[in-house]
C-alpha positions, 0 to 999 in steps of 0.5 A: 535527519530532521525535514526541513520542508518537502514538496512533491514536484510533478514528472512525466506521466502520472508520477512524482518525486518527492524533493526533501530539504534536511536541516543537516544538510548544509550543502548542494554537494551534501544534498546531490550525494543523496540523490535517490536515496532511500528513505526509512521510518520506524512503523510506529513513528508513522502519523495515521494517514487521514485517508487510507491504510499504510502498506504495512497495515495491509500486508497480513490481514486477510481477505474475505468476500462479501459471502464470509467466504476466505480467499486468502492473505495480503502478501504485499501492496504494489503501488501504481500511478493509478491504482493499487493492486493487493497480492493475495496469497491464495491456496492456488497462487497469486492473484492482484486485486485491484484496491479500488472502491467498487472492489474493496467494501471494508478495511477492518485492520483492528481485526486483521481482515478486508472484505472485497467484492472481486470481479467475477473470475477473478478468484477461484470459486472454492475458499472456507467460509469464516 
């Protein structure tokens, strides 16, 4: 399908809806049977963003403290009103990492890694070192 324009139109809270006008879609019924439907493109049809990662280039890479030392694996990205949080697969289980600038120092997706300064505690104290 072809867009035709778009624009995000606010809700209550934090949140927004993304409202997408197609150039195949001659009709309000046509559009109405749409309403609340998924959305999917290739990954390699994607423009970079001018800021930022997208999901799929996060999920994988893995994750390093500011010492080299190995804390696990970006197993999936939860997108929040206010924050992002980075599910890391660890040896012990699951910790969210908060993908916020104090936190996260560096992105290096071309090596498959991310370097973070987690709150204390946040981690096991135990990892390899790289």
């Amino acid at each position: 399908m072809t867009v035709k324009r778009s624009r995000q139109k606010p809700e209550k809270g934090d949140a927004a809806r993304l409202v997408v006008a197609f150039e195949e879609v001659a009709t309000r019924e046509v559009a109405e049977s749409l309403r609340g439907a998924e959305l999917f493109v290739e990954a390699d049809e994607l423009n970079p963003l001018e800021e930022g990662w997208w999901e799929h280039e996060l999920v994988g890479l893995e994750v390093f403290d500011t010492h080299a030392t190995k804390l696990g694996r970006i197993a999936e990205v939860i997108v929040r009103p206010h924050q992002d949080l980075w599910r890391v697969e660890t040896p012990q289980g699951s910790v969210y990492l908060p993908a916020v600038a104090s936190v996260v120092q560096e992105v290096r997706v071309s090596e498959a890694k991310v370097i973070v300064d987690p709150p204390g505690g946040l981690f096991d104290s135990e990892g390899e070192s790289e």
